[in-house]
VOBA-1610 file (N, C-alpha, C; in pm, whole numbers, padded with zeros to 5 digits, always signed):
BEGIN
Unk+10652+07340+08871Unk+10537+07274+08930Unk+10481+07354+09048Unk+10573+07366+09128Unk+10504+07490+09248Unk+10450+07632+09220Unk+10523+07676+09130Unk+10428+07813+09049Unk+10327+07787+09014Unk+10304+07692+08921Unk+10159+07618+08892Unk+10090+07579+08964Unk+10086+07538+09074Unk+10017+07510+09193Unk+10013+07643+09269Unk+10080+07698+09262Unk+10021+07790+09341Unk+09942+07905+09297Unk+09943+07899+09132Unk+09872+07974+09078Unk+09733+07918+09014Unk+09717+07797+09048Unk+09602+07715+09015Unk+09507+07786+09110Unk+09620+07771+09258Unk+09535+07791+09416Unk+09461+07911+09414Unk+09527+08016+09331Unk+09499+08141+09371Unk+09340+08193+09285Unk+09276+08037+09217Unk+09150+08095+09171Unk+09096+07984+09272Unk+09106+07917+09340Unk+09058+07799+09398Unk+08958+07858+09533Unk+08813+07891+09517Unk+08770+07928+09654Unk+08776+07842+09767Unk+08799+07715+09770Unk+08801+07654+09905Unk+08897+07675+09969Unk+09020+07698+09914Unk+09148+07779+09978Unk+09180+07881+09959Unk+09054+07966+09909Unk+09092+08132+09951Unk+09021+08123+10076Unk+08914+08056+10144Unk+08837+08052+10201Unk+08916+08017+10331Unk+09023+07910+10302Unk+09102+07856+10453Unk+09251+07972+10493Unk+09243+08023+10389Unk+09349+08151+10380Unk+09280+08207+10411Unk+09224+08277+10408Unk+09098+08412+10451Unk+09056+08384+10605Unk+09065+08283+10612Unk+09015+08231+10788Unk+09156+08208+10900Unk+09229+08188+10857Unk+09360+08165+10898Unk+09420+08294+11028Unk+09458+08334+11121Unk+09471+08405+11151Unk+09662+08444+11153Unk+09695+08312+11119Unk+09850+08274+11148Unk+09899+08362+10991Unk+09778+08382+10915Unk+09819+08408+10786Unk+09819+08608+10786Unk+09747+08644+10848Unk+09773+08762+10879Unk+09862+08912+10863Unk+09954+08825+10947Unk+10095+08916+10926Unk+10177+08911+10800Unk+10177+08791+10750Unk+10230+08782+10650Unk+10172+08819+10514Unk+10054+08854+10537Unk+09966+08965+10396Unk+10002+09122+10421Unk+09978+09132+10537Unk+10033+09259+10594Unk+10155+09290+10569Unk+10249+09205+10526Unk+10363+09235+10474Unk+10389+09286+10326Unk+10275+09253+10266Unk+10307+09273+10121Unk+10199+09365+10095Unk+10089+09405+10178Unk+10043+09522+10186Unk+09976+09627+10274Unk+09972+09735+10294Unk+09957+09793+10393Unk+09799+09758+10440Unk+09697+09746+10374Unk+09545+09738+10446Unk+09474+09683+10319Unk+09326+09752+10384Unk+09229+09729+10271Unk+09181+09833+10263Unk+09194+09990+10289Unk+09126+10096+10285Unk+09246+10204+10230Unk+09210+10283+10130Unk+09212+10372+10111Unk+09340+10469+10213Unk+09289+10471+10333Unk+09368+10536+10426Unk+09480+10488+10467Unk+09465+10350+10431Unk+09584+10260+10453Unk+09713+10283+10384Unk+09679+10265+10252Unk+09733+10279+10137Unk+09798+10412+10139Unk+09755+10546+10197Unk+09821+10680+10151Unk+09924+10680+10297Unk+09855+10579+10408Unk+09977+10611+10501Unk+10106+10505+10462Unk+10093+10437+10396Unk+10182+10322+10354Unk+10299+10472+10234Unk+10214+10507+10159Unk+10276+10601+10049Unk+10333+10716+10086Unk+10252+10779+10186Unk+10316+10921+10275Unk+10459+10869+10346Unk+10427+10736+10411Unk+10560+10710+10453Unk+10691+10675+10368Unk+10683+10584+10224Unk+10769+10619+10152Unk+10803+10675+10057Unk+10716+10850+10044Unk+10775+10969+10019Unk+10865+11014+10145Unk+10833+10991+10224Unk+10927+11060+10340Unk+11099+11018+10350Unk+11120+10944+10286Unk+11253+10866+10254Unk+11274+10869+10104Unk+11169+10984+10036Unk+11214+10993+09924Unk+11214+10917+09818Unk+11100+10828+09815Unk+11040+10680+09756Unk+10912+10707+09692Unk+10860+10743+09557Unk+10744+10765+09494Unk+10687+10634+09511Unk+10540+10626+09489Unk+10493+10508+09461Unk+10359+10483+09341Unk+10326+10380+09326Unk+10231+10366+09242Unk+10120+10245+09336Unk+09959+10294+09353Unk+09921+10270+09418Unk+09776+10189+09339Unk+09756+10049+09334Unk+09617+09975+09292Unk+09533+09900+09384Unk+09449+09973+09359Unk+09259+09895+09429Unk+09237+09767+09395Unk+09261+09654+09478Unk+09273+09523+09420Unk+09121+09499+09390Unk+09106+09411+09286Unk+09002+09358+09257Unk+09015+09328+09108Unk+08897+09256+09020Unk+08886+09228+08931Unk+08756+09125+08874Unk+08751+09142+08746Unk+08583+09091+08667Unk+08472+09088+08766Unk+08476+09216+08808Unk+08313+09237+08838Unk+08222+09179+08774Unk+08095+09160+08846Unk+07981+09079+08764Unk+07858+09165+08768Unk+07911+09330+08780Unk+07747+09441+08823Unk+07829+09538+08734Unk+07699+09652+08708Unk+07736+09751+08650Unk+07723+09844+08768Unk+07667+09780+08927Unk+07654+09889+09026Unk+07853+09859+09074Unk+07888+09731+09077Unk+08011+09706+09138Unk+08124+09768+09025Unk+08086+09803+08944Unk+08160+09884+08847Unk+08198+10062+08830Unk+08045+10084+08889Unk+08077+10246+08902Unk+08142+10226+09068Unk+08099+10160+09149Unk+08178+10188+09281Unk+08338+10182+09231Unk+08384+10113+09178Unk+08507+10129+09141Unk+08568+10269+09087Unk+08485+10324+08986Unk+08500+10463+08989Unk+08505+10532+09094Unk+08400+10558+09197Unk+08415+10598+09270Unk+08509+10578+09369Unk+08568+10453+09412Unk+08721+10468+09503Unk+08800+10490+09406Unk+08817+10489+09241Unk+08910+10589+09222Unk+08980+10731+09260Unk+08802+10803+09235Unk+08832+10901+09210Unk+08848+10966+09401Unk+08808+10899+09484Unk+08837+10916+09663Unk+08989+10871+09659Unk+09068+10798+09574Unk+09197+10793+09616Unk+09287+10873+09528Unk+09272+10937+09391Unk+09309+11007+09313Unk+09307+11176+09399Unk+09156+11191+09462Unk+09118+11312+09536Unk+09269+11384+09644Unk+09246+11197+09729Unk+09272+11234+09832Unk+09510+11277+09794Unk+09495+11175+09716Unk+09656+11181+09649Unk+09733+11338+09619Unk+09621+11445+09562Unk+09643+11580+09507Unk+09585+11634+09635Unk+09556+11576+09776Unk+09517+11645+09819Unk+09649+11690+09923Unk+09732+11557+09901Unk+09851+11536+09998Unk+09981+11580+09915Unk+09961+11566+09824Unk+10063+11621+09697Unk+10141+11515+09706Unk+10111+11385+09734Unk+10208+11259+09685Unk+10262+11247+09545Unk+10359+11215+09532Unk+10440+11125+09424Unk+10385+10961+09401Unk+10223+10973+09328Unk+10212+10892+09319Unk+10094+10831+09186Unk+10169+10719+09097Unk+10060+10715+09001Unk+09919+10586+09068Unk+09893+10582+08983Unk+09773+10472+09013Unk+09768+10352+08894Unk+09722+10266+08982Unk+09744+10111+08807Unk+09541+10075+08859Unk+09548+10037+08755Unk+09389+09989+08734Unk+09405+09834+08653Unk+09287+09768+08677Unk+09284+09653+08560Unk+09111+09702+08536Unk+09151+09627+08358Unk+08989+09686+08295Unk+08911+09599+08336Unk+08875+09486+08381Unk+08791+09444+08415Unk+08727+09455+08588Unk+08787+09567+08628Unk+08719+09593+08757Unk+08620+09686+08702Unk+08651+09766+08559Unk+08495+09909+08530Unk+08469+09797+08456Unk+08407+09693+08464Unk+08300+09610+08365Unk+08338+09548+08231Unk+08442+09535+08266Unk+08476+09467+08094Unk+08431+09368+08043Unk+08398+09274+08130Unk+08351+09173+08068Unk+08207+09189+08067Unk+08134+09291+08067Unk+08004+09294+08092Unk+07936+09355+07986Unk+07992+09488+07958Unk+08007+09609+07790Unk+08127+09651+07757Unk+08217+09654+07677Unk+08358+09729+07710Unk+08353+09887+07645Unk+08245+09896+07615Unk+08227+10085+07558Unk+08211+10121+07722Unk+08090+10029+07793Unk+08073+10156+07884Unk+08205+10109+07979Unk+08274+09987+07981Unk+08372+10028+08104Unk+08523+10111+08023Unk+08513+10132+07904Unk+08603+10204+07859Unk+08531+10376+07891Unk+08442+10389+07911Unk+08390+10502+07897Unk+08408+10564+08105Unk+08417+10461+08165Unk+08460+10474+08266Unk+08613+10459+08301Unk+08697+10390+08266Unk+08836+10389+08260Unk+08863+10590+08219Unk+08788+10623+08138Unk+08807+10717+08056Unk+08798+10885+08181Unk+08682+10855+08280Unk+08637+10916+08366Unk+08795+10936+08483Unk+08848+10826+08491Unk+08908+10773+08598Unk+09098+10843+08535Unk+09083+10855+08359Unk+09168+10902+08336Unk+09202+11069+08308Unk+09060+11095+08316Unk+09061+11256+08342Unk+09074+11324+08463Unk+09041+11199+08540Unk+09056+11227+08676Unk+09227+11257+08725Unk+09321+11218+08656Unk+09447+11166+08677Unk+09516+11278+08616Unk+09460+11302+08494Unk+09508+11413+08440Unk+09524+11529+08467Unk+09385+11542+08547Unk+09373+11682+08608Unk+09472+11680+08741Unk+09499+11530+08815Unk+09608+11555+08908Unk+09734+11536+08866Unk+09728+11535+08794Unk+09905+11526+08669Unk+09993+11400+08707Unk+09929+11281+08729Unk+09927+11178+08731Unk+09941+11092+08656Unk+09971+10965+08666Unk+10018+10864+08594Unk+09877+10758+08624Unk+09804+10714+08501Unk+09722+10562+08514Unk+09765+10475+08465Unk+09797+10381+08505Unk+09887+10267+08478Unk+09741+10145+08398Unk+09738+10068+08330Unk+09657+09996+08271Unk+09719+09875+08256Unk+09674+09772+08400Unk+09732+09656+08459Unk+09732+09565+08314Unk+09819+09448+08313Unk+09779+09336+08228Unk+09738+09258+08264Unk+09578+09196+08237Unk+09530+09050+08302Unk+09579+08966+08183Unk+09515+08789+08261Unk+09529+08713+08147Unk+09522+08711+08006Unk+09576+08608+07951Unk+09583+08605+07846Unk+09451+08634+07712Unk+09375+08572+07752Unk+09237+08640+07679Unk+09166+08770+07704Unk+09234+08808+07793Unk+09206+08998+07795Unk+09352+09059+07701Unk+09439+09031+07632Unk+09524+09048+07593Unk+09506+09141+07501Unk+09427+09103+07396Unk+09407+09158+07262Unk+09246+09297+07309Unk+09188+09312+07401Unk+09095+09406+07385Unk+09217+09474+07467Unk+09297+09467+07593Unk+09366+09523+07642Unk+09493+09662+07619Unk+09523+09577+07520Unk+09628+09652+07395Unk+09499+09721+07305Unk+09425+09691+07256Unk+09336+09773+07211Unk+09317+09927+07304Unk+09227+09863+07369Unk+09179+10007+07445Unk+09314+10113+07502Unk+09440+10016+07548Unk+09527+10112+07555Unk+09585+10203+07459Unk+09569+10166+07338Unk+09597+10198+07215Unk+09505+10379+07176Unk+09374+10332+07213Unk+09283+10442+07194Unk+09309+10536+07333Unk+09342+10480+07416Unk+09324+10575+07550Unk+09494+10672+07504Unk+09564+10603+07495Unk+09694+10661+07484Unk+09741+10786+07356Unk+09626+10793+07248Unk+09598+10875+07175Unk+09489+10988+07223Unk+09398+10988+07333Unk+09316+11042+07424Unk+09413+11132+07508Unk+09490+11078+07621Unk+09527+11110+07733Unk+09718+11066+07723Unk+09761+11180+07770Unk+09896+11178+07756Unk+09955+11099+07900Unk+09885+11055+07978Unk+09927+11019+08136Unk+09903+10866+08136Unk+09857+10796+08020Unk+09821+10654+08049Unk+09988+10564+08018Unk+09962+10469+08110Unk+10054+10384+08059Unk+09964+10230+08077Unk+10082+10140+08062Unk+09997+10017+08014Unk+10157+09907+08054Unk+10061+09817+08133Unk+10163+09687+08137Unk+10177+09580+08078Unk+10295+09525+08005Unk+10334+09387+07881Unk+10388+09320+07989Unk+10363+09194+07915Unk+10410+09128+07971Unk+10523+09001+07919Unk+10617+09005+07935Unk+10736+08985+07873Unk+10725+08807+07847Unk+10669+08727+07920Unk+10637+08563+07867Unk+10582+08532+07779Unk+10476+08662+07763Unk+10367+08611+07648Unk+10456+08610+07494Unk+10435+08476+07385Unk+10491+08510+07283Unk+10454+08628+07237Unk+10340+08683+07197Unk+10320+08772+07151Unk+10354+08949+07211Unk+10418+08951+07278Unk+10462+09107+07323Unk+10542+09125+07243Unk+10662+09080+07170Unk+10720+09180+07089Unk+10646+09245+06999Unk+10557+09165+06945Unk+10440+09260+06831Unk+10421+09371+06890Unk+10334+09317+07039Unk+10234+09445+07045Unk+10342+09561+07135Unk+10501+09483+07100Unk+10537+09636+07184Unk+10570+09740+07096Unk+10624+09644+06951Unk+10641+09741+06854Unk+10503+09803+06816Unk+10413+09742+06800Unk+10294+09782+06768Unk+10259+09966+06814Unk+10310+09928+06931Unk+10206+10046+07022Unk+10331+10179+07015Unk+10481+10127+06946Unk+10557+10257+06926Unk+10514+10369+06913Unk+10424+10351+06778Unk+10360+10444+06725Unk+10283+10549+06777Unk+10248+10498+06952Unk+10177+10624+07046Unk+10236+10646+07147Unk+10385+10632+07152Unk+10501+10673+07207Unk+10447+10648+07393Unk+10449+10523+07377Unk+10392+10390+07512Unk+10515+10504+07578Unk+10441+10435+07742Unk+10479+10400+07850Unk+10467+10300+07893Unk+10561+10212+07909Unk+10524+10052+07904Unk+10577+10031+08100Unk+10503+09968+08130Unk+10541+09888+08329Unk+10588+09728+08261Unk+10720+09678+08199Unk+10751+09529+08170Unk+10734+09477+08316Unk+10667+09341+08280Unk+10675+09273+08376Unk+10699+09104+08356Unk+10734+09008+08406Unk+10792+08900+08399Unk+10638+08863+08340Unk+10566+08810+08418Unk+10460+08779+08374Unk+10379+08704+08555Unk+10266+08696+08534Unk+10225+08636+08667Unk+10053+08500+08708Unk+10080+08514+08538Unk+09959+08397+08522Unk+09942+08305+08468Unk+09880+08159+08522Unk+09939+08037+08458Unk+09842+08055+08307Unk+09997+08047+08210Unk+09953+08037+08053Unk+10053+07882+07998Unk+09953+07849+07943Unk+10038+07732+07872Unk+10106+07762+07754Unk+10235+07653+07767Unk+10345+07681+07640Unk+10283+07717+07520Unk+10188+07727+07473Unk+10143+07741+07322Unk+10129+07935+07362Unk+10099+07974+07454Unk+10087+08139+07505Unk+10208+08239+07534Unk+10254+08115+07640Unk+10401+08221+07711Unk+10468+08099+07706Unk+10594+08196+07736Unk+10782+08123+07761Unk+10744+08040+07892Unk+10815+07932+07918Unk+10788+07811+07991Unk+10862+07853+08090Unk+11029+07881+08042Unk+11159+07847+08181Unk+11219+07962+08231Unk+11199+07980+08327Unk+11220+08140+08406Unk+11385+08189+08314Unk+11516+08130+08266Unk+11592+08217+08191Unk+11569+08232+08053Unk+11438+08136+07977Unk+11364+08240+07846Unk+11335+08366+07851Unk+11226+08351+08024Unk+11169+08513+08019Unk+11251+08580+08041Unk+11355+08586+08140Unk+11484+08673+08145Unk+11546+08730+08061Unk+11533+08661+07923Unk+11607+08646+07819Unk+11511+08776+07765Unk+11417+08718+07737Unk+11321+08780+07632Unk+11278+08924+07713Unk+11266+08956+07848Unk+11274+09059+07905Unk+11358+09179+07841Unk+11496+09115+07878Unk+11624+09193+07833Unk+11576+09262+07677Unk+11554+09144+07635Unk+11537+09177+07483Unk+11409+09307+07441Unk+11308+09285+07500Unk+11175+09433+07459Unk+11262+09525+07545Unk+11327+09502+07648Unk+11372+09627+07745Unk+11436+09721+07659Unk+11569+09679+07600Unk+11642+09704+07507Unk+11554+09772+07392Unk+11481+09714+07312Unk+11405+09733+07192Unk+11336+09904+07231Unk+11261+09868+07363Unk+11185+09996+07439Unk+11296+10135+07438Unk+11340+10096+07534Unk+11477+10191+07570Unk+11562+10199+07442Unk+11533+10147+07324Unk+11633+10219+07210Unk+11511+10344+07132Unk+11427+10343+07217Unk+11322+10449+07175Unk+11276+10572+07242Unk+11393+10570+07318Unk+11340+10722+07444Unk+11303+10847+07390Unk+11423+10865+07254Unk+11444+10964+07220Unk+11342+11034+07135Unk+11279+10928+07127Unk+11104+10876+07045Unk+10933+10961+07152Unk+11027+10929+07273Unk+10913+10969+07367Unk+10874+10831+07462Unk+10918+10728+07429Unk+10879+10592+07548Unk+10987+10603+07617Unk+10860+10535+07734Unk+10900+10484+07885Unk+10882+10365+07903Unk+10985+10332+08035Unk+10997+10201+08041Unk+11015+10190+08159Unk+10907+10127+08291Unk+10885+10057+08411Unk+10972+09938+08415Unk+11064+09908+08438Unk+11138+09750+08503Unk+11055+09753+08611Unk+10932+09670+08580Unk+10857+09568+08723Unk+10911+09474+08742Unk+11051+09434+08814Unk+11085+09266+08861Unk+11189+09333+08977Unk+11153+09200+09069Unk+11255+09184+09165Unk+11386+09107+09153Unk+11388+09096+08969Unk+11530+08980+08982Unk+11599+09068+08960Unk+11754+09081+09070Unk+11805+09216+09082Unk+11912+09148+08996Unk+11944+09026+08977Unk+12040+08997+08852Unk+12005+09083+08719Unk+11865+09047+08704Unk+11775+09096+08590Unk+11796+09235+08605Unk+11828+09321+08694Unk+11805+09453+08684Unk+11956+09522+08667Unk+12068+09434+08731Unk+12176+09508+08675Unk+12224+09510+08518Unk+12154+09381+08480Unk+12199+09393+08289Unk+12103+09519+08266Unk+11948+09520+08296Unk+11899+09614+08230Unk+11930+09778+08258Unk+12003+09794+08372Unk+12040+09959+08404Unk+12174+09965+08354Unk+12315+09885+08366Unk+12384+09875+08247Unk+12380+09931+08104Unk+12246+09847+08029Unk+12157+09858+07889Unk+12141+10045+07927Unk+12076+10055+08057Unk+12059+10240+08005Unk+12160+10296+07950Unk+12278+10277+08014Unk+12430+10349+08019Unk+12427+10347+07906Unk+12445+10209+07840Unk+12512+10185+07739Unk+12427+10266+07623Unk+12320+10286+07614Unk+12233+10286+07529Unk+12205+10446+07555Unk+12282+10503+07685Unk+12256+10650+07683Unk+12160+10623+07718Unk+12020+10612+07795Unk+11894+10674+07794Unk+11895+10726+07908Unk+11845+10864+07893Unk+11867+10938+07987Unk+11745+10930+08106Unk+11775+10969+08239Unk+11701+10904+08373Unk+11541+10949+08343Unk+11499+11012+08303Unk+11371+11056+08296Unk+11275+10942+08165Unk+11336+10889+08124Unk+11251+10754+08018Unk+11285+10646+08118Unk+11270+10637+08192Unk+11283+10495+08277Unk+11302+10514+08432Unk+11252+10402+08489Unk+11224+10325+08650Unk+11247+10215+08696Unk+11273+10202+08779Unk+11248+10058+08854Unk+11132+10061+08930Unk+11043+09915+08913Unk+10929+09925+08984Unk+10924+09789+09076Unk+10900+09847+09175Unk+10939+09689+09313Unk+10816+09716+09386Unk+10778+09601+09452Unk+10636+09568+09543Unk+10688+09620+09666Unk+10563+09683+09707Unk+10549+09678+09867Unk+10595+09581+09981Unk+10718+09584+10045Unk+10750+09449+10128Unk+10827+09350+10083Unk+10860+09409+09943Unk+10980+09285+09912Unk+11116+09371+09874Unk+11222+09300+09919Unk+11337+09342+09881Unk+11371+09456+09932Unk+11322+09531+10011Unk+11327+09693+10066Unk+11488+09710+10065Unk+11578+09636+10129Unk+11703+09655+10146Unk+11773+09703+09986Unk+11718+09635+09883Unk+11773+09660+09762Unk+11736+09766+09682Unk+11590+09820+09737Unk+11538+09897+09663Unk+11599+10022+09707Unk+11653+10060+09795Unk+11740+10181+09910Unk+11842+10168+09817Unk+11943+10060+09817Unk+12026+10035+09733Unk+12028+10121+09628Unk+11944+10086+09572Unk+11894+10120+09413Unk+11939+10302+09445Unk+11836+10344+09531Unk+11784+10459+09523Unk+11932+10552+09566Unk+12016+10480+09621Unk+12127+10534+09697Unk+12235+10565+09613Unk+12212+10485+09500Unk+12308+10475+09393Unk+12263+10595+09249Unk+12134+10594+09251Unk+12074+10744+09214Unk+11974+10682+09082Unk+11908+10589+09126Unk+11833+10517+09027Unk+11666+10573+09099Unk+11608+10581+09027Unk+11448+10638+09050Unk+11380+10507+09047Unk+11362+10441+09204Unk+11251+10316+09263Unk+11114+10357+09290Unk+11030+10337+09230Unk+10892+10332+09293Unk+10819+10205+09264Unk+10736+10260+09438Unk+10701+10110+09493Unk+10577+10116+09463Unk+10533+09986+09422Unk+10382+09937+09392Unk+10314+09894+09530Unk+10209+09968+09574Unk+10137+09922+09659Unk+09995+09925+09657Unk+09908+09741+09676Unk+09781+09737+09675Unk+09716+09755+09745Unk+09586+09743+09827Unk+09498+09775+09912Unk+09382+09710+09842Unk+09247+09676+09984Unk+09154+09617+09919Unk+09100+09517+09966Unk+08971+09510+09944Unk+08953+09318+10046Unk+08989+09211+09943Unk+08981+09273+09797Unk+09018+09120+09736Unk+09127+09118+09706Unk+09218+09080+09802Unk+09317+09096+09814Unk+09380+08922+09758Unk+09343+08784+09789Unk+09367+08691+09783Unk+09464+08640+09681Unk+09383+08655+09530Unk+09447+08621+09371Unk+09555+08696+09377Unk+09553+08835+09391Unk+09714+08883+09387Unk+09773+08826+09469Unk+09764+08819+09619Unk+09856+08758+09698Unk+09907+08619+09627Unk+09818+08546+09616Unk+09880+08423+09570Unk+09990+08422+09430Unk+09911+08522+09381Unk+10020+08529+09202Unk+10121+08614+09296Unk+10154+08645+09383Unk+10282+08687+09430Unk+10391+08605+09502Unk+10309+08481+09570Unk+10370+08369+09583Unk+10420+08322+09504Unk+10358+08314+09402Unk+10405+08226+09239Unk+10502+08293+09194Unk+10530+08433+09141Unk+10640+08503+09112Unk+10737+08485+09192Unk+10758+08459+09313Unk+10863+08413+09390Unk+10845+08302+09491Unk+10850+08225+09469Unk+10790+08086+09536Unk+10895+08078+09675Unk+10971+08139+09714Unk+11047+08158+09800Unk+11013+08225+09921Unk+10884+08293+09881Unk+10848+08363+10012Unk+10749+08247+10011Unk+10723+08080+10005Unk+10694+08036+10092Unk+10725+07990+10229Unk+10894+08047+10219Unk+10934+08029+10351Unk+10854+08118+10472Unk+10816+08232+10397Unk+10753+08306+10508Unk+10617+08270+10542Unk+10559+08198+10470Unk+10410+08163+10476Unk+10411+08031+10576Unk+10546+07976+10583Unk+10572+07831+10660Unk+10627+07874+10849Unk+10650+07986+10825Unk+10727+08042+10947Unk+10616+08114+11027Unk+10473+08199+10929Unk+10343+08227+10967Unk+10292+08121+11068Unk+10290+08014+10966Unk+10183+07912+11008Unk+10231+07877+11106Unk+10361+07812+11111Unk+10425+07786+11228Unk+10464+07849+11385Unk+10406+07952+11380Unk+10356+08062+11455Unk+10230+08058+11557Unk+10235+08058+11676Unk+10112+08042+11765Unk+10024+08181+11737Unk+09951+08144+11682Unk+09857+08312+11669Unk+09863+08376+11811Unk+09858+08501+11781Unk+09880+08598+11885Unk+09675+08644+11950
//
């Protein structure tokens, strides 16, 4: 019930509006990401290369309603792609298709995704190809499908609730994916996705496995979750399964779990951190509440806070 509510909230403008005004709320966005600019973002990333921490870095936003708010998106691509090869970071980039116009033409925002992936290429880079909701599902896996026969640097994120990912993970074997698994982070009803957080666990394990019995194939495999229960069966699964360190990652957010992710890295596992930037920052924040409804303690300890 509280995931659902809080992922109801996170399209709700009258309370992005009292969140957005809030000043008590502040610090605690700032926790889960470094800014809203560009510059923010590479000092957030410069700093954890310096400890030896790659990262993967996305321009928040999504379903533009312009074809002018669509090429600007290109364009802070290609100013944060620039500036990335300019610093020689360890770092890929994630996009969602409906920030180049998807819902508007999908030739021309594929034809821009396309711009944004040559751009990546030429910095020998990784484009990550976010998963939105459920009715972007099926053009989503599409276009990744064609881009991934295009460009050898794309990858693409499943999402492990939805019934339908085992299809499309076997599906996409065939262009030897780079897959980012992720739990899932948007309210879908039971007839779409798995209902009870140890289904998806379940069913996680299960494509992880399926993925990773295919390295030798040429796929990759992103573990996006912070359930570190969830992550010792699946690095276990490498051992066991042999896959050797270069077909696989762990992928953890900006500001959560840091203590574990060191862990990780200390033990000789390859962590890179996802970090957003951006003014529309809100919908993710909130679908990050929802994925762990536990950091409402920190949102209660904000508020409870005399603004400074």
């Amino acid at each position: 019930m509280l995931r659902s509510t809080l992922l109801w909230a996170s399209r709700n403008r009258a309370i992005e509006r009292l969140v957005r005004s809030s000043r008590a709320m502040r610090p605690l966005v700032s926790r889960f990401m470094p800014g809203e600019t560009v510059a923010d973002a590479l000092r957030a990333a410069g700093a954890l290369q310096a400890e030896g921490t790659p990262s993967i870095i996305t321009y928040l936003g999504e379903n533009v309603a312009s074809d002018a708010a669509a090429d600007a998106t290109v364009a802070e691509y290609e100013r944060l792609l620039g500036a990335l090869a300019a610093q020689a970071l360890d770092a890929h980039v994630s996009i969602k298709l409906t920030q180049f116009g998807w819902d508007l033409d999908r030739e021309r925002a594929l034809d821009r995704v396309r711009a944004v992936a040559r751009m990546a290429l030429a910095g020998r880079t990784t484009l990550a190809i976010d998963m939105e909701s459920s009715p972007y599902v099926d053009s989503t896996v599409d276009a990744y499908e064609t881009l991934a026969r295009e460009f050898p640097c794309v990858a693409l994120c499943l999402q492990a609730y939805l019934h339908r990912t085992p299809a499309d993970a076997r599906r996409l074997l065939a262009v030897r994916p780079y897959i980012r698994l992720v739990k899932g982070a948007y309210r879908e009803p039971a007839s779409v996705a798995l209902q009870r957080r140890e289904d998806v666990s379940a069913r996680y394990r299960e494509l992880a496995r399926e993925l990773l019995g295919h390295a030798d194939d040429g796929v990759r495999v992103a573990f996006g979750t912070h359930d570190l229960d969830l992550l010792k069966l699946l690095l276990r699964d490498t051992r066991e399964l042999r896959v050797p360190p270069s077909a696989y990652e762990v992928q953890m957010l900006y500001g959560i779990n840091s203590e574990a992710r060191r862990a990780l890295a200390a033990e000789g596992e390859r962590v890179r951190v996802l970090i957003s930037y951006g003014a529309a920052w809100y919908p993710w924040f909130m679908r990050r509440l929802a994925e762990n409804p536990a950091n409402l303690l920190l949102v209660a300890r904000s508020l409870g806070r005399r603004p400074a």
